[in-house]
Every structure is written in structure tokens, then in C-alpha cells.
C-alpha positions as CSV (number, residue, x, y, z in Angstrom):
1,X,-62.8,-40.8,-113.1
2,X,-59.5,-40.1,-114.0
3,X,-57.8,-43.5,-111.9
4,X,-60.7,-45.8,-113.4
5,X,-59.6,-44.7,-117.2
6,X,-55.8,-45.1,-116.1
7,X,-56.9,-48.7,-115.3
8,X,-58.7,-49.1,-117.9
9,X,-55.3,-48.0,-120.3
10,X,-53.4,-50.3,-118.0
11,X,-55.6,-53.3,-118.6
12,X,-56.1,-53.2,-122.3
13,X,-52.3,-53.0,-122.3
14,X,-52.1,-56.3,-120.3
15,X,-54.3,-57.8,-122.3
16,X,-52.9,-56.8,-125.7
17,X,-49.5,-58.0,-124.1
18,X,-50.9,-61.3,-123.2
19,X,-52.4,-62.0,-126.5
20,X,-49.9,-61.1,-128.7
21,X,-46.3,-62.1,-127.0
22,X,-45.2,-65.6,-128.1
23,X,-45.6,-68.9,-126.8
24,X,-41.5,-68.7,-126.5
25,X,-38.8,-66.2,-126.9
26,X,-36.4,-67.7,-128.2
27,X,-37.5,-71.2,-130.1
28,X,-34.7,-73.4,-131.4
29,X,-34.3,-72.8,-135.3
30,X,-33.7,-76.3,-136.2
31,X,-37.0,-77.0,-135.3
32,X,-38.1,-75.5,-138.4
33,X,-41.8,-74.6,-136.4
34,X,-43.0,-72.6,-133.3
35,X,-45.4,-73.5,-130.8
36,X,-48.6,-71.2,-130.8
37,X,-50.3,-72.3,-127.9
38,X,-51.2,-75.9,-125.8
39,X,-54.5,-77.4,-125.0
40,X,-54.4,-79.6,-121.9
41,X,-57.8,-81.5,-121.6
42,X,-58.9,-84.1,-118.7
43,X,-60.2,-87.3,-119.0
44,X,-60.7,-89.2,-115.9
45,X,-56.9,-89.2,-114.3
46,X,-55.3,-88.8,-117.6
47,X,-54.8,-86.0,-119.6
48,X,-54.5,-85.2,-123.3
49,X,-52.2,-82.9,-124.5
50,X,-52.5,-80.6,-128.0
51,X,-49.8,-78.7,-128.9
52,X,-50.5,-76.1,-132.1
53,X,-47.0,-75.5,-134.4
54,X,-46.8,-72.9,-137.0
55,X,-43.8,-73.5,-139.6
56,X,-40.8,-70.7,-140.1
57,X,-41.1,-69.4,-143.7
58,X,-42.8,-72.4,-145.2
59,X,-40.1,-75.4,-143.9
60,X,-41.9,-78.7,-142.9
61,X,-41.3,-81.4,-140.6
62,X,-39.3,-84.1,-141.7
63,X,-41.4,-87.3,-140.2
64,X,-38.1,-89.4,-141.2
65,X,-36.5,-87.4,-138.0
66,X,-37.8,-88.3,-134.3
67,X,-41.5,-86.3,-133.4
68,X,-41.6,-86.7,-129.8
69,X,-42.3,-85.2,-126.1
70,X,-39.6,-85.6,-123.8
71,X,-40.5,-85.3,-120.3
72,X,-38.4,-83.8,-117.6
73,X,-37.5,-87.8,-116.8
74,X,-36.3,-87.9,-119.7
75,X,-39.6,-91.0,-120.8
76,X,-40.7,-89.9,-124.7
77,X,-44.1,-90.1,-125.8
78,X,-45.1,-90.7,-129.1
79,X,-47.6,-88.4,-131.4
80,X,-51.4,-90.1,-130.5
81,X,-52.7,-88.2,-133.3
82,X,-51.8,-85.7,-135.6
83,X,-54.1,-83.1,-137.2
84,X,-53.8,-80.0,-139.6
85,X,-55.8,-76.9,-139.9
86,X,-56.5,-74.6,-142.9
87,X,-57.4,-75.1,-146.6
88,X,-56.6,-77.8,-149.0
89,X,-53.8,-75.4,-150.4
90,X,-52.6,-73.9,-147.5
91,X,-52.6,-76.0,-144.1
92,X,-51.6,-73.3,-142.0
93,X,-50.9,-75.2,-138.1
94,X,-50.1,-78.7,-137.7
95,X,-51.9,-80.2,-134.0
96,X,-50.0,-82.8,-132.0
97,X,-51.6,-84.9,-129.7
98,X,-50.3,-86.2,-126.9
99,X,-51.7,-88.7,-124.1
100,X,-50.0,-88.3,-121.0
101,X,-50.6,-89.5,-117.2
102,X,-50.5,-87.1,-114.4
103,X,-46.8,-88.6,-113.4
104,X,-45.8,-86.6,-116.9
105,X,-46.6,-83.3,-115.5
106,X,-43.6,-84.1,-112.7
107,X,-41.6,-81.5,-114.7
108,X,-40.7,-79.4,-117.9
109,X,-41.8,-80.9,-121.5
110,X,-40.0,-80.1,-124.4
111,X,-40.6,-81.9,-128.3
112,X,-38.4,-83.1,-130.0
113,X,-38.9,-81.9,-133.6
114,X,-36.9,-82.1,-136.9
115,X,-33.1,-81.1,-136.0
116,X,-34.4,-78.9,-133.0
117,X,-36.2,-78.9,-129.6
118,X,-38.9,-76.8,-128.7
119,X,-39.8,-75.8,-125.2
120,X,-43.9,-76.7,-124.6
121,X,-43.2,-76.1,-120.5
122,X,-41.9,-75.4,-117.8
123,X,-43.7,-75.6,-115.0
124,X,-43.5,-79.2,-112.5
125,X,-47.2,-78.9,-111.0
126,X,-50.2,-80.5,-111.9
127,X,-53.0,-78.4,-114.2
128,X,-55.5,-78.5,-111.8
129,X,-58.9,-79.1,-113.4
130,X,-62.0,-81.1,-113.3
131,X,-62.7,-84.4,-115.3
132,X,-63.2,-83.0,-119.0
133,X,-62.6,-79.6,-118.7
134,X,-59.3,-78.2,-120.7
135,X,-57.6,-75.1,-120.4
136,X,-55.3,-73.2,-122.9
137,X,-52.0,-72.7,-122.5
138,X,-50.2,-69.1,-124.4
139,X,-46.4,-69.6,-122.7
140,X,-44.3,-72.0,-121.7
141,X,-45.2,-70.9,-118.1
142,X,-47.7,-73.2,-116.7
């Protein structure tokens, strides 16, 4: 009894840990924003990518400045589409989306944001996932 609570303890610790640790350690400040978490969904042999930013004390992003993801090749991608969640006062996380072929995935991403880059990964395989299924990303590790 007693080594099935101690798992137990040691699992809702993992889990707490998991949910609550950021997305990166150490984002870069002239980014003004931190990424919360990535969305990587399939469609056929392409993939779209969603990447969720949070703003640092109320800055915004400058859309005069390059907006891009910059693959480990160095190629840039242009935003697809660009969404924002919350109320009409407050829009609390701004949603880039990205389109991206499986080449993209060859290496780290990073985006290129206001004065700053911010890491989205850094993994260099392939999400592995069926045609229009998604998974969630809450590190850079993947």
C-alpha cells in the first residue's frame, strides 16, 4: 500500500511539473511575447503549425518588424493566418499559423518576432502522426 501511494505522490508531481513549467527557460526579451504551447496538425503530407504567444507585461508585436519562422535551413515562412483569443477588451494570446512541408521539420524552428527570436523547437524528426490528427506541443523538445 505504502509503494502504490509513493507512486501515486511521484506521479502527481510529474504531472504538476509537466503542466506548469514553461514552454522555454529562457525566451529572448526582445521578443516582447512567450510561446505557451504549439499545435502541429496533419493534412495529407503537409502539416500546419499553430503556435500560441502570450505578451510580457502588456507589450505588443510591432507588425512593421519581420513575423516569421525560420527553419533550421535557414528558408522563412510567412504567418498563413493570424488569430486572437479572449474578450473584446482583453485579447489575452495571439495564434500564428504556419503551413509547413515535412522537409521543414529537417531541424530546430525558431520565430522571428519584434526585436527578438523565440525558440518553437528543437527537435530534427518528423511528428509522427496520422492524416488529420494533431498533437500539442508544451516545450521546445519535440
Amino acid at each position: 500500500m505504502k509503494f502504490l501511494l509513493l507512486a501515486l505522490v511521484v506521479s502527481v508531481l510529474f504531472a504538476g511539473w509537466q503542466w506548469l513549467r514553461p514552454y522555454e527557460w529562457s525566451p529572448d526579451s526582445g521578443a516582447d511575447h512567450h510561446v505557451t504551447r504549439c499545435l502541429v496538425e496533419r493534412s495529407h503530407s503537409n502539416y500546419w503549425l499553430r503556435i500560441f504567444l502570450r505578451s510580457n507585461e502588456g507589450e505588443e508585436i510591432d507588425f512593421m518588424k519581420p513575423l516569421q519562422l525560420v527553419t533550421a535551413d535557414g528558408r522563412t515562412h510567412a504567418i498563413a493566418e493570424l488569430d486572437r483569443e479572449g474578450s473584446e477588451r482583453a485579447i489575452d494570446t495571439i495564434v500564428l499559423r504556419f503551413w509547413l512541408e515535412e522537409k521543414d521539420f529537417a531541424g530546430p524552428l525558431s520565430l522571428q518576432i519584434n526585436d527578438g527570436k523565440l525558440s518553437i523547437r528543437s527537435g530534427d524528426t518528423l511528428p509522427r502522426m496520422a492524416d488529420g490528427a494533431f498533437r500539442v506541443f508544451n516545450s521546445t523538445r519535440w
